[in-house]
C-alpha positions in Angstrom: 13.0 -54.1 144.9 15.2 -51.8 145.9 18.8 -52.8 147.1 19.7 -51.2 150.7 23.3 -52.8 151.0 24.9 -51.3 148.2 27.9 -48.7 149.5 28.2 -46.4 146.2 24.7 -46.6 145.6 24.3 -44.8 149.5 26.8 -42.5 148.6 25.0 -41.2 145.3 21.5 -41.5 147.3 22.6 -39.0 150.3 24.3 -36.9 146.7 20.3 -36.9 145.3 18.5 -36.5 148.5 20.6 -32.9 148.6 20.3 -32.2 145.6 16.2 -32.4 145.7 15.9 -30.5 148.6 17.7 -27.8 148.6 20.3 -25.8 150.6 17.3 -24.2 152.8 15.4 -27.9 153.6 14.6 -28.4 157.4 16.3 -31.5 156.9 17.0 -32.6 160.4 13.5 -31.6 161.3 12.5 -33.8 158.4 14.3 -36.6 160.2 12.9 -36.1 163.7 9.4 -36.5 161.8 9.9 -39.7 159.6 11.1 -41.0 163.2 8.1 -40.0 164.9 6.6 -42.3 162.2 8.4 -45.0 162.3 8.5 -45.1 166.6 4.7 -44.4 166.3 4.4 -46.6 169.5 7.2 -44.8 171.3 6.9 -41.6 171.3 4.0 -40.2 172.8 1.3 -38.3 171.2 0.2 -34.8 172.6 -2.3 -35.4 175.3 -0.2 -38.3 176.5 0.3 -38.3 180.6 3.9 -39.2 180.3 6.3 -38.0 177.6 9.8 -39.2 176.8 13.0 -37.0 178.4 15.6 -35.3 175.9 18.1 -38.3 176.3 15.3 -40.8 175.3 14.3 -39.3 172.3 17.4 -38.4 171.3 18.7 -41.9 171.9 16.2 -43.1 169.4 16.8 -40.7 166.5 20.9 -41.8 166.3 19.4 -45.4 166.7 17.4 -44.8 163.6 20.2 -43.4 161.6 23.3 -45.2 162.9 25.8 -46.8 160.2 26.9 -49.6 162.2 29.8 -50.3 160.4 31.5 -47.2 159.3 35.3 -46.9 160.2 35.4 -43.3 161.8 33.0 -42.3 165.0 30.8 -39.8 162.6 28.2 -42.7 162.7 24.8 -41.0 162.4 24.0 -40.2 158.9 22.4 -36.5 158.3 20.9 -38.2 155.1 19.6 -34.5 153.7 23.1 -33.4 154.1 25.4 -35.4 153.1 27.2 -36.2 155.8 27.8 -38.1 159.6 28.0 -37.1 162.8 29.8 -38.4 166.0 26.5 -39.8 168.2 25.0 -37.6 170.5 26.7 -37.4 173.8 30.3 -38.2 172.3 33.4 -36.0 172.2 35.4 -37.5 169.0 36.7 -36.1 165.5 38.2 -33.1 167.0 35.1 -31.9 169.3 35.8 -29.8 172.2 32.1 -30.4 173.6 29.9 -33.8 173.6 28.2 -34.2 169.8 24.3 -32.6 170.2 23.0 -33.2 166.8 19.6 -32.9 167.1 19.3 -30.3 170.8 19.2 -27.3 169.0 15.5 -28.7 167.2 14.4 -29.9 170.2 14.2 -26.9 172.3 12.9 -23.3 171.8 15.8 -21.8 170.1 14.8 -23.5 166.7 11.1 -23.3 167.8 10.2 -26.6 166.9 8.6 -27.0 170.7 6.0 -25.8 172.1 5.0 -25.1 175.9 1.5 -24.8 175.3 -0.8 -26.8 176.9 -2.5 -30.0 175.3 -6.1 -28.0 175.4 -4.2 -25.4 172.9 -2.4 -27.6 170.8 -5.9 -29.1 169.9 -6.9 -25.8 168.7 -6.2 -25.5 165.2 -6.0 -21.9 165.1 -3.3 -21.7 167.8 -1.2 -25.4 166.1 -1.0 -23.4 162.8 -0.6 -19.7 164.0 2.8 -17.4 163.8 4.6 -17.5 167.3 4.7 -13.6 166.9 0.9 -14.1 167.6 1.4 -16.5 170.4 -0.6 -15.5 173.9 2.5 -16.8 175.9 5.3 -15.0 174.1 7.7 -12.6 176.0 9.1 -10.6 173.6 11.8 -8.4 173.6 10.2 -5.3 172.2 6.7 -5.4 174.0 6.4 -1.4 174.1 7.6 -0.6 170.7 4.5 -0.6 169.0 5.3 -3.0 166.3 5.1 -6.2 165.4 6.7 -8.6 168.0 9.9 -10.1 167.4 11.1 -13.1 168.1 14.7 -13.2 168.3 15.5 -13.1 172.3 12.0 -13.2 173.2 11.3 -16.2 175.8 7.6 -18.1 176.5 5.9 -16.6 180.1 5.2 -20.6 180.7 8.7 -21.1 180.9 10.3 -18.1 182.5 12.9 -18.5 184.9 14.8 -15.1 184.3 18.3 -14.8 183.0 18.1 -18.7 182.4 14.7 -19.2 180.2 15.1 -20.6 177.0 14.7 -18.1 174.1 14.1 -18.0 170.7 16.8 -17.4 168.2 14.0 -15.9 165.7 13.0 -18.6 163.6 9.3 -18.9 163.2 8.7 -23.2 163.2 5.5 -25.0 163.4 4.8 -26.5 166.9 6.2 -29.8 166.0 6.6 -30.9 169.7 5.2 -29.8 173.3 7.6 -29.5 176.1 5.7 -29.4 179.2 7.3 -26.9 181.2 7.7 -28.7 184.2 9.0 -32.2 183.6 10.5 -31.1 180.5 9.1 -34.6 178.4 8.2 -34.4 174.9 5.4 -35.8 173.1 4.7 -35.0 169.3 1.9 -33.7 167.6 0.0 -36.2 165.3 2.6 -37.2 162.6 -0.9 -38.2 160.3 -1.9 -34.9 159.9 -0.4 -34.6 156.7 -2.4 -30.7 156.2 0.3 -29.6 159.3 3.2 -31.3 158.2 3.5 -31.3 154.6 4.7 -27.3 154.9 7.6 -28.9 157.0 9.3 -32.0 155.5 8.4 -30.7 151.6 11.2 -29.5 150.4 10.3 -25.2 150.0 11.6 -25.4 146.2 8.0 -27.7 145.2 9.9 -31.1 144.3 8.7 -34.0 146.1 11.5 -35.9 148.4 12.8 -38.7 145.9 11.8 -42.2 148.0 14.2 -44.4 146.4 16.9 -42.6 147.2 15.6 -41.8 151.0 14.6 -45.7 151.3 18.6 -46.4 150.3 19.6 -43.3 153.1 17.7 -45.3 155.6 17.8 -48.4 155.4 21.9 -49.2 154.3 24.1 -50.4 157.5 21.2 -49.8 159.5 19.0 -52.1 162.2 16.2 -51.5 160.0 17.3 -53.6 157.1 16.9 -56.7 159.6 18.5 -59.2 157.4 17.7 -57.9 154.0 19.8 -57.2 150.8 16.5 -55.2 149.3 13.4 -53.7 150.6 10.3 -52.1 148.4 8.5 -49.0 149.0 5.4 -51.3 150.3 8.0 -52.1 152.6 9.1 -48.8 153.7 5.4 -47.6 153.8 5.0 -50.4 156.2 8.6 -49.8 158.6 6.9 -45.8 158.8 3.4 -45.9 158.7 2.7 -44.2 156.2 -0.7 -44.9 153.7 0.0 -44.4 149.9 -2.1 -41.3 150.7 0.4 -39.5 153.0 2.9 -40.9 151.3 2.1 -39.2 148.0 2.0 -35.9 150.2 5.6 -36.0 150.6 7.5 -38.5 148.2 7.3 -39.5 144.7 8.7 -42.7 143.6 8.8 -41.8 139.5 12.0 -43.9 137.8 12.6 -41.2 135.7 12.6 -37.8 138.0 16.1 -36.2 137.6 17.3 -37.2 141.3 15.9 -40.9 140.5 18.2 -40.9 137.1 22.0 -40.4 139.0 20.7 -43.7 141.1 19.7 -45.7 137.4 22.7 -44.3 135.6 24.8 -45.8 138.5 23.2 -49.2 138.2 21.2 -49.6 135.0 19.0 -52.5 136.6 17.8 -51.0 139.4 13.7 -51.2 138.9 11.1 -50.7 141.5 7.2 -51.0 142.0 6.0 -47.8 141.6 3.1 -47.6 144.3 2.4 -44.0 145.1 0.1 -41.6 142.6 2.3 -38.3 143.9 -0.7 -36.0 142.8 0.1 -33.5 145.8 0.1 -29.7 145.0 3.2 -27.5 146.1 2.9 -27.3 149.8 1.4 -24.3 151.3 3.2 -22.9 154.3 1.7 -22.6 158.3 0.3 -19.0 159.1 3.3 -17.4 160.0 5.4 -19.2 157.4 4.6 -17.2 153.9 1.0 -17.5 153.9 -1.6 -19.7 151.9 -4.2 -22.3 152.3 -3.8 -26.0 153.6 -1.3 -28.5 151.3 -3.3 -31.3 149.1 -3.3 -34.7 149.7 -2.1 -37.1 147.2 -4.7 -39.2 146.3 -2.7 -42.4 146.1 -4.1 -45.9 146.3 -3.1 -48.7 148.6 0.2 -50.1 147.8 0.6 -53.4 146.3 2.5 -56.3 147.8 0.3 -56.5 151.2 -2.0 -58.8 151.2 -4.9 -58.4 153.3 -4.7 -59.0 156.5 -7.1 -61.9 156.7 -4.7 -64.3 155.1 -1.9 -63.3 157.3 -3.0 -64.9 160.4 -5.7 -62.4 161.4 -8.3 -62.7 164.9 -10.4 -60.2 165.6 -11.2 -60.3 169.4 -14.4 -60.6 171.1 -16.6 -56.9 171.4 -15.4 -55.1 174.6 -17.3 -55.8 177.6 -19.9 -52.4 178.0 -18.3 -51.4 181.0 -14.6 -51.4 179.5 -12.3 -49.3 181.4 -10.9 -52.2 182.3 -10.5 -53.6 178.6 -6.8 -53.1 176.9 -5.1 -55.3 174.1 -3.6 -57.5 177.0 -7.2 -58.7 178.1 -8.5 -58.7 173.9 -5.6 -61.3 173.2 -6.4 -63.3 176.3 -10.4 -63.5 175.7 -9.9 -64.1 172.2 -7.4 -66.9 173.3 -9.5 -68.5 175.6 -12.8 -68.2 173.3 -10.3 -70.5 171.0 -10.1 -73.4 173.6 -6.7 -72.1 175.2 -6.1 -72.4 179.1 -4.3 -69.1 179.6 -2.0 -67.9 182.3 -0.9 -64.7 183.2 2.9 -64.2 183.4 3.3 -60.9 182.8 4.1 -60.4 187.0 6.8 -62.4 186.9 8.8 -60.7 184.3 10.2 -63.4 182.5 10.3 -62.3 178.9 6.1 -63.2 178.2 2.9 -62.3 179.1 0.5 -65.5 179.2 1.7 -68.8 179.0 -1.3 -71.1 176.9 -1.9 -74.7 177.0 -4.6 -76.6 174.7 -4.4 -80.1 175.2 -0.8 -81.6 174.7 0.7 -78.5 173.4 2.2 -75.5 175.5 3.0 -72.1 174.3 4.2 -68.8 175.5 2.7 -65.1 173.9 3.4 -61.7 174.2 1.6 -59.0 173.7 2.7 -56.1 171.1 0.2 -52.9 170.8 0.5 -49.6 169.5 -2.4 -47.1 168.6 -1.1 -47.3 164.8 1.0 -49.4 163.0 3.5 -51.4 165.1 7.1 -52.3 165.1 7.8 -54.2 168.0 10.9 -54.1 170.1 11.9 -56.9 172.3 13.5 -56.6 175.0 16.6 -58.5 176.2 14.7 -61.1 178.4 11.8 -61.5 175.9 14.7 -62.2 173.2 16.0 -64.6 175.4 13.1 -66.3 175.8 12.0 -66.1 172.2 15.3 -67.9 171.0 15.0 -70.2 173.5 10.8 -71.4 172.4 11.4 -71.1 168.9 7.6 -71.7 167.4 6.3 -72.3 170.9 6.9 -68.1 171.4 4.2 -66.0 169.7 3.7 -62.2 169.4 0.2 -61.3 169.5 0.5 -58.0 167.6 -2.4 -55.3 168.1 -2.1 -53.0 165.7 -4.2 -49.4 165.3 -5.8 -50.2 169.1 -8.7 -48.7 170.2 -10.5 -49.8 173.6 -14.0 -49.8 172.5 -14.0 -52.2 169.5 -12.9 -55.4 169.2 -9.1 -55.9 168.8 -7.6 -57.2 165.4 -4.8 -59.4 166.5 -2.1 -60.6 163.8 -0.1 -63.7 165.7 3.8 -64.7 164.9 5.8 -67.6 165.6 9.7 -67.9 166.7 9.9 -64.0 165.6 13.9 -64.8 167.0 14.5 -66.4 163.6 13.2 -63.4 162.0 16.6 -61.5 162.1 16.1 -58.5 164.2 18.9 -56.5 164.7 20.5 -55.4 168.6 20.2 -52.2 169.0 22.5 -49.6 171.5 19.2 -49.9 173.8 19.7 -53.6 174.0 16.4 -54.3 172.5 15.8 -56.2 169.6 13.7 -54.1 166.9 11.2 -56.0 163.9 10.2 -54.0 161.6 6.7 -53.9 160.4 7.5 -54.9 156.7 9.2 -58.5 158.6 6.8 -59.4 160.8 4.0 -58.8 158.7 5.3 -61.4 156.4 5.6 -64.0 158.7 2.4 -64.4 160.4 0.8 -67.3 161.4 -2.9 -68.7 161.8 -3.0 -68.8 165.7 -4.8 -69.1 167.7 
């Protein structure tokens, strides 16, 4: 186990992270993806009919990294750099303008965005390709004969003259669409380890060091949720990741140099080693140096979970044939009511649950938790309330890697209140995946 609340061993972690990636690392870029993982439920996938706006997403990324107790306002940590910042949208520690940490990836400029439409961003050819090549690009140069530029050029789907976002010449894969018209965000699938290993690997071949990212992450942060120590099971668990992608991007090897500064500091730190970091050098985008798709690790399931039968497992009844109708709501109430429960929806009356179940003498309230991959729940302030208030007698009914036309596999929790979760500046109370996974219960 690793321990997360350990102030010098931080310190030396954010010193090991910078020193394994190098001066040239897309770090914040690196951090806007392992949030993407770790929000996999709240931040929409490309294709999605609503996005989230700039101040949303933005919101969540300080959440992620804010150090909740440091002295000074710098409170979000840039964990590849060394260093804090003042949260986004605050004027403090001698700043002339509001703090914007993470704008500058978030729009063209950077070129981490893309205005293309969700029909193009399906095409592989067009994800991967350089933006010189790009259909939509406006360059400056157009009649020069050569190869575009793309320093000042702007994108024809979002051209409003003098005012149209342009690039500052950075050629970035197309981490994000921007739709041109409501401005909203959704991300491209933060699986597909083949488009994003070119990104968050570090360009100088070393893998990302994950003890020393897990201690980055996790110290003086909501995601530590009561703990002294997490493992890398753990961290797999709070992000998403298999031991597969994992191995793709991180290694977890005791004795790699930027490893040793963290033993040397405290000689009994041990971990489980759990990933098989196999991964070949990555190979950059078209349009970023050329070569053929990064290798996968080939890492095997990590330890520490056990399956997910003995953790208070249902697995709904089959979708009806005619399912449009069917979501995770209506799997958890079936499956309830195939168990003998008499089940009422509440989720009208807004009142911090969604059914309220009776079987016999005993009464119980649940609500319902979904996500199209893993899951780490939020609740929010009135379903708090309510949880604290029911102890055992509240359940989440967490659906976990959803999909409408199979049965749902539906993972139950008691009094999740007493579980620790952490407020957050949202007022919304987060659970981690690696907490709540260890707590279930055999409902229904």
């Amino acid at each position: 186990m690793i321990p997360i609340n350990d102030s010098a061993l931080y310190s030396e972690s954010l010193r090991s992270l910078r020193a394994a990636v190098g001066g040239t690392y897309r770090g914040r870029a690196a951090q806007i993806f392992l949030a993407c993982k770790h929000y996999s439920n709240l931040i929409p996938r490309v294709g999605a009919t609503v996005g989230l706006d700039s101040s949303e997403l933005q919101r969540l990324l300080d959440d992620l990294y804010w150090k909740h107790t440091r002295a000074t306002p710098d409170k979000v940590a840039i964990i590849f750099e060394d260093t804090h910042k003042v949260p986004t949208g605050v004027t403090a520690m001698g700043l002339s303008v509001p703090s914007n940490i993470w704008r500058n990836n978030l729009n063209l400029q950077k070129g981490f965005v893309c205005y293309a439409t969700p029909q193009e961003f399906r095409n592989q050819t067009f994800r991967n390709q350089s933006r010189t090549m790009c259909p939509h690009l406006r360059p400056t140069n157009p009649s020069s004969g050569g190869a575009p530029t793309l320093a000042g050029a702007n994108c024809a789907l979002k051209s409003s003259g003098n005012t149209s976002p342009r690039y500052r010449g950075e050629d970035q894969p197309k981490m994000f669409r921007k739709d041109p018209s409501t401005d909203e965000y959704t991300v491209y699938d933060p699986s597909d380890t083949s488009f994003y290993a070119s990104m968050v690997r570090p360009a100088n071949g070393n893998l990302i060091p994950v003890a020393a990212l897990i201690v980055s992450i996790y110290y003086d942060s909501f995601l530590a949720a009561g703990r002294t120590q997490v493992s890398i099971s753990d961290f797999l668990a709070d992000f998403g990741f298999t031991a597969s992608e994992a191995a793709s991007y991180f290694e977890d090897d005791p004795a790699s140099q930027y490893h040793q500064t963290l033993v040397k500091l405290r000689p009994t730190l041990t971990w489980q080693r759990v990933l098989n970091s196999t991964a070949q050098a990555p190979a950059q985008l078209p349009g970023q140096g050329g070569g053929g798709p990064p290798t996968q690790g080939t890492g095997t399931p990590p330890p520490g979970l056990a399956p997910l039968s003995s953790l208070g497992q249902t697995t709904s009844p089959p979708p009806p044939a005619t399912s449009g109708w069917w979501n995770a709501q209506q799997a958890v109430r079936k499956t309830l009511e195939n168990a003998g429960w008499h089940v009422l929806d509440t989720s009208a009356q807004k009142g911090g649950c969604d059914f309220k179940i009776t079987k016999g003498m005993t009464t119980k309230v649940v609500e319902v938790k979904s996500s199209v991959g893993n899951c780490n729940p939020t609740l929010t302030r009135s379903e708090h309330a309510r949880a604290k208030s029911m102890g055992k007698d509240f359940v989440l009914a967490i659906v976990e890697n959803y999909n409408p036309q199979k049965p749902a596999s539906i993972l139950w929790v008691e009094d999740p209140a007493s579980l620790n979760l952490t407020k957050q500046s949202i007022v919304a109370y987060g659970l981690p995946r690696s907490v709540w996974l260890a707590n279930t219960s055999s409902m229904p």
